[in-house]
LOTORLO-736969 format. One line per field, with one value per residue (C-alpha): x, y, z. Coordinates in steps of 0.001 Angstrom, whole numbers, plus 524288, in hexadecimal, padded with zeros to 5 digits. Layout:
xx c(X,...)
yy c(Y,...)
zz c(Z,...)
% end
This chain:
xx c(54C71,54964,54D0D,54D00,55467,5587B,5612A,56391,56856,57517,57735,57DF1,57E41,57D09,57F5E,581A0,58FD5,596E9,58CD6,582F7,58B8B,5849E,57686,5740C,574D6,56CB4,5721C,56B42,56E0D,56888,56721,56A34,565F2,571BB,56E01,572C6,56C17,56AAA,5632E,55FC1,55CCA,55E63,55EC0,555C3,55B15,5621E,560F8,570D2,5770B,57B8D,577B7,58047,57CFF,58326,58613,5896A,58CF8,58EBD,59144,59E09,5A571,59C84,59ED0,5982C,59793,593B8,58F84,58C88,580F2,581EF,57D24,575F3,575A6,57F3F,581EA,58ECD,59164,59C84,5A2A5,5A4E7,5AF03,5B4DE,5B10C,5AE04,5A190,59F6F,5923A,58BDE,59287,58CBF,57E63,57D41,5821A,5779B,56D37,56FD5,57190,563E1,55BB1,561F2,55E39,55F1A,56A1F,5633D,557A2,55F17,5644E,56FCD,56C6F,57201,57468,57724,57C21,57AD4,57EB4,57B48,58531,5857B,58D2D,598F6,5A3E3,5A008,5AEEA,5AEA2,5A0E0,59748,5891C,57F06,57021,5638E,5573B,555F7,5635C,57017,57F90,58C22,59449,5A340,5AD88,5B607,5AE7D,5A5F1,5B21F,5B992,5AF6C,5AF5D,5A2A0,59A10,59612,589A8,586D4,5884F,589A3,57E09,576F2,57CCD,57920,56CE2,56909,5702F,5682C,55A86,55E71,562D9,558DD,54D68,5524E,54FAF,5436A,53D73,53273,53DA8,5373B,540DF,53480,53133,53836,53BB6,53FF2,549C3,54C73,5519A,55AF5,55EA5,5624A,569E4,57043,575FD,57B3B,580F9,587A6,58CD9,59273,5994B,5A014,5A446,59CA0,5912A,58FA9,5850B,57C56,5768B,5799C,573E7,5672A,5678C,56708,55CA6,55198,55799,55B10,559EF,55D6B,5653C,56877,5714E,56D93,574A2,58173,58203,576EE,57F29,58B82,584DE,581E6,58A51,592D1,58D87,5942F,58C5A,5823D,57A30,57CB0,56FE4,565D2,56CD7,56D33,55D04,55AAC,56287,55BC7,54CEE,54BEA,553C4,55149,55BEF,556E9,55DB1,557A1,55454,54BFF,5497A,54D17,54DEE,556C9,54CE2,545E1,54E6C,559FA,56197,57004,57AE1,58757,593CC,59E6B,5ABDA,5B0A1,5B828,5B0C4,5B435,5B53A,5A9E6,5AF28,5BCBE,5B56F,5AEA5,5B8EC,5C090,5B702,5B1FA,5C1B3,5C102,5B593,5B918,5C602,5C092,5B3E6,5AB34,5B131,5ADE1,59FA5,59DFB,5A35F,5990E,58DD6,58F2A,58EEC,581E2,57D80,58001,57A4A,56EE4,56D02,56E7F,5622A,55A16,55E92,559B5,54D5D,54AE5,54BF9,543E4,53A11,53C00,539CC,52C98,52774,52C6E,52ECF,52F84,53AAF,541D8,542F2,547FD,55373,556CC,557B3,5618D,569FE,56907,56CCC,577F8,57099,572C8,56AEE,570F9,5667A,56001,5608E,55DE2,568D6,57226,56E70,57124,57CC2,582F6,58101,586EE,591B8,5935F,593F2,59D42,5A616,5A6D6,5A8DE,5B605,5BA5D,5B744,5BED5,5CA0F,5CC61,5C8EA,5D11E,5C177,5BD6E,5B130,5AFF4,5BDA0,5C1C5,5C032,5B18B,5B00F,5B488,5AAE4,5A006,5A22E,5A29A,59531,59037,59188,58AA8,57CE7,57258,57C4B,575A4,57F95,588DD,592AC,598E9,58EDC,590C5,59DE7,5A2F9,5AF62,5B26C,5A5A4,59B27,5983F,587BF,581FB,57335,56F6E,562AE,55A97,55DFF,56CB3,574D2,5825F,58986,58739,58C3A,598C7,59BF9,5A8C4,5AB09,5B9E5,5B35A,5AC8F,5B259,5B54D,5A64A,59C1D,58D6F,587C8,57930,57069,566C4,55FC0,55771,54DAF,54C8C,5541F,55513,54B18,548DF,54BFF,5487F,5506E,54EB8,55407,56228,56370,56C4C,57567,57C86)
yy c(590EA,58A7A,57D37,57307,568DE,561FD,55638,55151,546B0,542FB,53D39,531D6,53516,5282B,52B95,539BC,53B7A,546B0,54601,54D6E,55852,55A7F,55FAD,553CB,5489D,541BA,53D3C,534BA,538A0,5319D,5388D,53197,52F9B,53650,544DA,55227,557C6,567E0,56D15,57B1F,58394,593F6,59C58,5A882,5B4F1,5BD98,5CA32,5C7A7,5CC53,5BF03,5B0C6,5A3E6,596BE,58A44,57EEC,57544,564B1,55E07,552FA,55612,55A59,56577,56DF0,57A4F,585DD,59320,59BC1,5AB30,5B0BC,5BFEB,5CA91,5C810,5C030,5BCC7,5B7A6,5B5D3,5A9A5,5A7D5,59D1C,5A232,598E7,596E8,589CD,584C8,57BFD,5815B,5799A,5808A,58D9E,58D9C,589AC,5926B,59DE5,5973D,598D5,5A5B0,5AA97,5A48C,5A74B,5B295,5B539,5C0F4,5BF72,5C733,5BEB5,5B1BA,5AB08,5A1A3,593FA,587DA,57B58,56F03,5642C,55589,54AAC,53C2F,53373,52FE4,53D44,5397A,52E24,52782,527CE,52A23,53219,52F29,52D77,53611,534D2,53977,53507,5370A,53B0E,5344C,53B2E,538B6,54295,54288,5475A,54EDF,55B96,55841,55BA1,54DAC,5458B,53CF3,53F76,53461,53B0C,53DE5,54BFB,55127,55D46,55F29,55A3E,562DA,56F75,56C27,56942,5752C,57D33,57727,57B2D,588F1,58CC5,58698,591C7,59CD6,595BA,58DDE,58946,581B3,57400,56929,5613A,56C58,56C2A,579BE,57B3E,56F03,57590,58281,579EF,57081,57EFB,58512,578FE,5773D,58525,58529,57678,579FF,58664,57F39,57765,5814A,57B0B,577D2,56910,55EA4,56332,553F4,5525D,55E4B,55BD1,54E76,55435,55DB8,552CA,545B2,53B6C,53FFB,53FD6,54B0F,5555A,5605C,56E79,5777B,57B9A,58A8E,58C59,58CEC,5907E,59E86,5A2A8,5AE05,5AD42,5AA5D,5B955,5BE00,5C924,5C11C,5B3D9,5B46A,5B6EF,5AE9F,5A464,5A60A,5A73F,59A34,59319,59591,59AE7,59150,584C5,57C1E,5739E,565CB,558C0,55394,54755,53F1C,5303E,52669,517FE,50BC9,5049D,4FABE,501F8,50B55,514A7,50F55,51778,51300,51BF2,51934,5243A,52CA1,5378B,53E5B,54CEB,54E06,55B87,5560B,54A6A,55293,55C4C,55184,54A4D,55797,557BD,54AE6,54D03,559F4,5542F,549BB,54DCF,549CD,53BF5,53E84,54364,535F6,52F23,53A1D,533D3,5272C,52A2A,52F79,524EA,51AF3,52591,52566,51709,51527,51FCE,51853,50BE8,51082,51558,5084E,501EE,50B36,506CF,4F8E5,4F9C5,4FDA6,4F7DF,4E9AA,4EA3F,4DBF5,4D969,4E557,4DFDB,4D377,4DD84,4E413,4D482,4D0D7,4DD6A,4D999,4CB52,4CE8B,4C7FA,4C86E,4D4FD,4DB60,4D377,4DFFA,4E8EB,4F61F,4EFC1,4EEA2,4FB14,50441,4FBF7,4FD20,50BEA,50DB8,5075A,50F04,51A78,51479,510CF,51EA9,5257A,51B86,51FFF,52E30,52A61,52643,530E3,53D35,5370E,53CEA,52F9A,52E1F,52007,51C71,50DEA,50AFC,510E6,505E2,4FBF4,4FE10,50015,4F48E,4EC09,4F3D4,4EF6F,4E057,4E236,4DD6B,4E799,4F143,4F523,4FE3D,50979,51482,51F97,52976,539F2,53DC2,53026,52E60,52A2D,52E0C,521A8,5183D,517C8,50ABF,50820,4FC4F,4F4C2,4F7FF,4EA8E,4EAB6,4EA9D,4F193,4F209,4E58C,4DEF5,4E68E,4E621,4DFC1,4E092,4E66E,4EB9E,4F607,4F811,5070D,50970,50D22,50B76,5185A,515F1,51DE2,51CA4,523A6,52F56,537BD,5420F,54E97,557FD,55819,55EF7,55826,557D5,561CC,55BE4,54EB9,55476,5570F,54E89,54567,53C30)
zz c(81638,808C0,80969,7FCBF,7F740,7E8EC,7E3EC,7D641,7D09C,7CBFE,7BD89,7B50B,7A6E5,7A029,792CE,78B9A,7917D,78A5E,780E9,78A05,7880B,77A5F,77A39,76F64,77768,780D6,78D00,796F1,7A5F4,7B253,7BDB5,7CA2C,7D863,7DEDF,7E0ED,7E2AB,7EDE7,7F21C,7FF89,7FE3D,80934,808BC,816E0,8167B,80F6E,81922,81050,80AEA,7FDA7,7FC33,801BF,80189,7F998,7FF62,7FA96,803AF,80180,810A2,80797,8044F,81021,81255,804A6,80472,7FA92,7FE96,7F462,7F681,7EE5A,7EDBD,7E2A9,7D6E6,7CA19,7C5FA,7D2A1,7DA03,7DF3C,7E74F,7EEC3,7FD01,80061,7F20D,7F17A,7E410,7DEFF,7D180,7D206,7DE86,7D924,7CB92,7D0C0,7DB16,7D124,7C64B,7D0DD,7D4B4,7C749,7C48B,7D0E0,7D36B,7E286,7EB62,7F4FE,7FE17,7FD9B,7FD05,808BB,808B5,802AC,806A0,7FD53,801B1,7F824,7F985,7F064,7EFC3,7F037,7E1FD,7DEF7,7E5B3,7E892,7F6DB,7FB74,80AFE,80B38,81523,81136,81959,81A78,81F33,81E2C,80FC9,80A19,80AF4,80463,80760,80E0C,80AE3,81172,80496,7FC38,7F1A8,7E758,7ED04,7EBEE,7E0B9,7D88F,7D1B9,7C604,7C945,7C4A2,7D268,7CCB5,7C2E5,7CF91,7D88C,7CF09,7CDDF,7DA44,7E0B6,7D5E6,7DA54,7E78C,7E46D,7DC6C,7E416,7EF9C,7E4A4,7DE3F,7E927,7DEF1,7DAEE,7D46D,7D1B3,7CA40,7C083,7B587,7B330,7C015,7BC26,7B0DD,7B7BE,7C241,7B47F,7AF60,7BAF3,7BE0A,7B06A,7B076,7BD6C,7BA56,7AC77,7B3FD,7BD90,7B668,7ACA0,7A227,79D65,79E79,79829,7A286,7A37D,7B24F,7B773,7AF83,7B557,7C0AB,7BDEB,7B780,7BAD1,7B118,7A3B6,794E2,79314,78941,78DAD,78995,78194,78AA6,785BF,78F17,79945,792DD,78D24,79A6B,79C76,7A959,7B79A,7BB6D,7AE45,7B290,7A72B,7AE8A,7B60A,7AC6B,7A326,7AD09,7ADBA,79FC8,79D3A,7AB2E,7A69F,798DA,79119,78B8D,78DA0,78448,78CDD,78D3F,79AD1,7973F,7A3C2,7A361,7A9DE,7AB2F,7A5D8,7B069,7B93D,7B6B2,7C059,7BDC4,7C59C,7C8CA,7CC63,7D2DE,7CF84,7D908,7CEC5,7CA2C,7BC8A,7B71B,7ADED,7A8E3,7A4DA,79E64,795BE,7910A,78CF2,786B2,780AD,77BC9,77630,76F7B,76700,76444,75DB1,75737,74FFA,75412,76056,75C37,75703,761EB,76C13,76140,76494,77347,77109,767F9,773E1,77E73,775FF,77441,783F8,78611,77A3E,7841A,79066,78A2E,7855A,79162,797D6,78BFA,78E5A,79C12,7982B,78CB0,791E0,7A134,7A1A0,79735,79C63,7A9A7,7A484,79EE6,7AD51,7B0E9,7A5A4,7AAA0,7B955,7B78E,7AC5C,7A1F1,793BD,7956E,786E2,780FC,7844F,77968,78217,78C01,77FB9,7799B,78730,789B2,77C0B,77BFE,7882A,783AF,777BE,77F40,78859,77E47,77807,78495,7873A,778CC,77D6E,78B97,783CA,77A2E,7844C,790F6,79727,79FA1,79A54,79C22,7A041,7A069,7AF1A,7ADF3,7A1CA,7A861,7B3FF,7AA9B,7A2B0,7AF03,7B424,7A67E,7AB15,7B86C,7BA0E,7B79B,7B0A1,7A381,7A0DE,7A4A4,7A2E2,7A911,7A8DB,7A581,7A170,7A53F,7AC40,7BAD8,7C018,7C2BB,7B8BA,7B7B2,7B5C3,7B091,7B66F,7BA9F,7C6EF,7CA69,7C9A8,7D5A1,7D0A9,7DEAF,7E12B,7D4E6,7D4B3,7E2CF,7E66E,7D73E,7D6F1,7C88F,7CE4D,7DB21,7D7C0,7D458,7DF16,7DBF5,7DD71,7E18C,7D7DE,7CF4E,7C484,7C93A,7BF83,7C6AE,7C67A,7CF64,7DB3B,7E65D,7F334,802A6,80AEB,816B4,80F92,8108D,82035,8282F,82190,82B56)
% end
């Protein structure tokens, strides 16, 4: 019985929204403390032409996927009670297609899937622990329950491919980097797939190496693969996995000392994919304005990551000074006499202020007006040094980049302003995907 276990983390892009989309631009993404988690475990082979994957969520009023692996590459996956989750479908088919096992030396393989309770609205779930792990169980399927915004799933692709293809390569080593590189790889394929396009690709590497500066890679990668029922898919699929150089940036980073990410809930999740085709919409109709307008996006992206990496600096080169800054922001001070505080906050507002002109001329809800009116009252809370509505924007939770320090709950409870928000309780986390405790996930009550 092989037995192992992976989470990853979920994301908050903080600036390269839409822009991302375009190999040239940088975009900075922090990876978070709520996970995706997968158990793996595989019975002994019984000498079968076929064996079964499952896929099973006891969060979510007991979901379960059941998929029947029979023949050779390429590999027919099929459903066997018609029930649809394009994200388990496409990487169990990606895995297959890549690792291409023996059905009669394979025995069935079990998933199970566990998220923390960043990922989703609280409603009327009920929170469950053990000695080391706590999630909250809800009573409606995963597809009712309002998501955060999170990236649950990039994270749930790439942890389901850790745990799929550490059964067919058990030297499987989440800490080598070309081992990351393969699962950064599959997962991208078997994302872009399920969704029916090939997106920015930023959340799943998140997940893959953690908080990074990102760069997406060229997206006819994975649109010139031929088709999945192709009997070209599989080597293609190889060839493309470990041959190719995807030529992406994945720098790691990190927030500045004695500052943390903050996420607040507003319990109305958004469409990413309708967001983008009609901001994709606006923009060709009204090019090159709108390449102009995309410009100075980047130009105040750009001018937040100089920021950041000047604070970082100062926090170095004069510790004493800099803590004297994390005081000004705690106590409300005139803190803008801080250059590096005026600079990040300036270009966050120029980016701000181009995404409302972009909300108003699309009808896409970037930043819509109820979101600007809770950030601009975030903006005058102690510790705040700034904020926006991270990724593709819209009704998903605002992220806030405030001090250590700072206690956000606490100033804004019993405030009718924010009354719709819930403090989500996460902070930044480097690290990617990593492999986890099996015996961690037994007995939730």
């Amino acid at each position: 019985m092989v037995n192992r276990a992976f989470s990853a983390p979920g994301k908050a892009l903080l600036v390269g929204g839409y822009l991302v989309l375009d190999p040239q631009y940088r975009s900075y993404v922090v990876a978070l403390s709520s996970r995706m988690h997968a158990v793996v475990s595989q019975a002994a082979p019984c000498d079968e032409k076929s064996f079964k994957v499952t896929i099973k969520s006891s969060q979510f009023n007991s979901d379960e996927w059941n998929y029947m692996i029979a023949g050779e590459a390429p590999f027919e996956v099929r459903e066997l009670d018609g029930r649809k989750n394009p994200f388990a479908e496409k990487v169990v088919e990606v895995i297959m297609n890549y690792c291409q096992p023996s059905p009669t030396e394979t025995g069935d393989i079990l998933v199970e899937v566990y998220s923390d309770p960043g990922y989703h609205s609280v409603g009327t779930s009920m929170l469950k622990r053990n000695s080391y792990k706590e999630f909250r169980f809800h009573d409606e399927t995963i597809t009712k329950v309002p998501k955060t915004g999170l990236g649950s799933s990039a994270g749930l692709v790439t942890v389901l491919v850790s745990a799929l293809l550490s059964i067919f390569k058990p030297s499987l080593n989440v800490r080598a980097e070309k081992d990351l590189v393969t699962i950064h790889n599959l997962s991208q394929v078997a994302h872009c797939q399920a969704q029916g396009k090939v997106g920015s690709g930023f959340d799943v590497a998140a997940a893959v190496f953690g908080s990074i500066m990102y760069q997406r890679f060229d997206p006819e990668l994975i649109n010139n693969l031929p088709a999945a029922n192709s009997i070209h898919y599989a080597q293609a699929l190889r060839k493309l996995v470990d041959e190719t150089d995807w030529k992406f940036e994945h720098e790691n980073i990190t927030l500045p000392p004695g500052f943390r990410l903050i996420m607040g809930d507003v319990n109305n999740g958004s469409e990413t994919t309708k967001l983008v085709a009609k901001v994709k919409a606006w923009y060709d109709l009204n090019y090159p304005r709108s390449l102009d307008i995309y410009q100075k996006i980047n130009e105040g992206n750009v001018s937040f990551i100089e920021g950041i990496g000047k604070l970082a600096s100062f926090s170095k080169e004069s510790p004493s000074e800099y803590n004297c800054m994390l005081q000004s922001l705690n106590s409300g001070a005139d803190f803008e006499t801080y250059d590096i505080i005026k600079q990040i906050r300036q270009a966050v507002d120029q980016v701000r202020a181009k995404f409302r002109l972009i909300t108003d001329e699309s009808g896409a809800d970037i930043e819509p007006p109820v979101q600007t009116q809770l950030l601009d009252q975030s903006l005058n809370l102690k510790g705040v040094l700034t904020g926006m509505v991270p990724g593709a924007g819209g009704f998903d939770a605002i992220s806030l980049i405030v001090t250590d320090n700072s206690d956000i709950p606490s100033q804004t409870r019993n405030d009718g302003k924010f009354s719709s928000v819930t403090w989500l309780n996460l902070r930044q986390q480097n690290t990617g995907v990593k492999e986890e405790i099996p015996e961690h996930y037994d007995k939730f009550t």
